[in-house]
C-alpha positions, 0 to 999 in steps of 0.5 A: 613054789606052791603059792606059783602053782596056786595062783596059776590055777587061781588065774586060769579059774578068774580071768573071765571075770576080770579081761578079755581072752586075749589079756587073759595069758597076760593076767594068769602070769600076773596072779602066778609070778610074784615078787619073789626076790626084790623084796627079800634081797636086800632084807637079807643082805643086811640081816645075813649077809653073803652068806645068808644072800647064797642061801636066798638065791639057792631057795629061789632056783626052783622058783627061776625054773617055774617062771622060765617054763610055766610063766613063759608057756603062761605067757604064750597061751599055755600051747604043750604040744611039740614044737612050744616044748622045744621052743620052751627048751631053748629059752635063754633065761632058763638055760642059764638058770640051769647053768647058774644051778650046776655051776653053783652046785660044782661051786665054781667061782671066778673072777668073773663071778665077782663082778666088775672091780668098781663096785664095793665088795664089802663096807657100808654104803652112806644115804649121801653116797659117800662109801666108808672104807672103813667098815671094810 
């Protein structure tokens, strides 16, 4: 979360020197929101699994909290006065983050939760396609 912070100070101090005004919301959320999730997924899934993938997840919930108020407040010209402040609140994406927080936290689980019944739970997925049942 720190490195967010950082690179949000770090846009705001350099946009002058590399757009215009009107790009520079745009160039602050770039130098503040990074790949924070694509690229460790799937290094994680295959070194620690599901459990290993809840614990990745559960790192980044701060950071999904960062991206949902800084980056879209970033995004909408930084306004902090009272009517962006609730805008901001009814944002959909940080209302199921915080939904997604307290239902991990109450660790609630569903079916729902699993996700569709085509899609393997478990196994080794082969470069040509082909699924291997028996790895599950």
């Amino acid at each position: 979360m720190s490195g967010m912070v950082l690179g949000q100070i770090l846009g705001w101090a350099t946009w002058r020197l590399f757009c215009s005004r009107q790009q520079a919301p745009t160039f602050i959320f770039c130098a503040a929101i990074f790949n924070w999730i694509y690229l460790p997924l799937p290094i994680v899934q295959d070194l620690y699994k599901d459990q290993g993938v809840a614990i990745l997840l559960l790192c980044s919930a701060g950071v999904q909290v960062l991206l949902w108020t800084m980056g879209v407040a970033t995004l909408h010209g930084g306004k902090l006065d009272r009517d962006s402040a609730i805008n901001l609140l009814k944002n959909p994406g940080l209302i199921a983050t915080f939904l997604g927080i307290g239902l991990a936290l109450c660790g609630v689980t569903s079916r729902l939760l699993d996700g569709p019944d085509f899609l393997p739970k478990s196994g080794k997925r082969h470069l040509h396609g082909d699924y291997d049942e028996s790895a599950v």
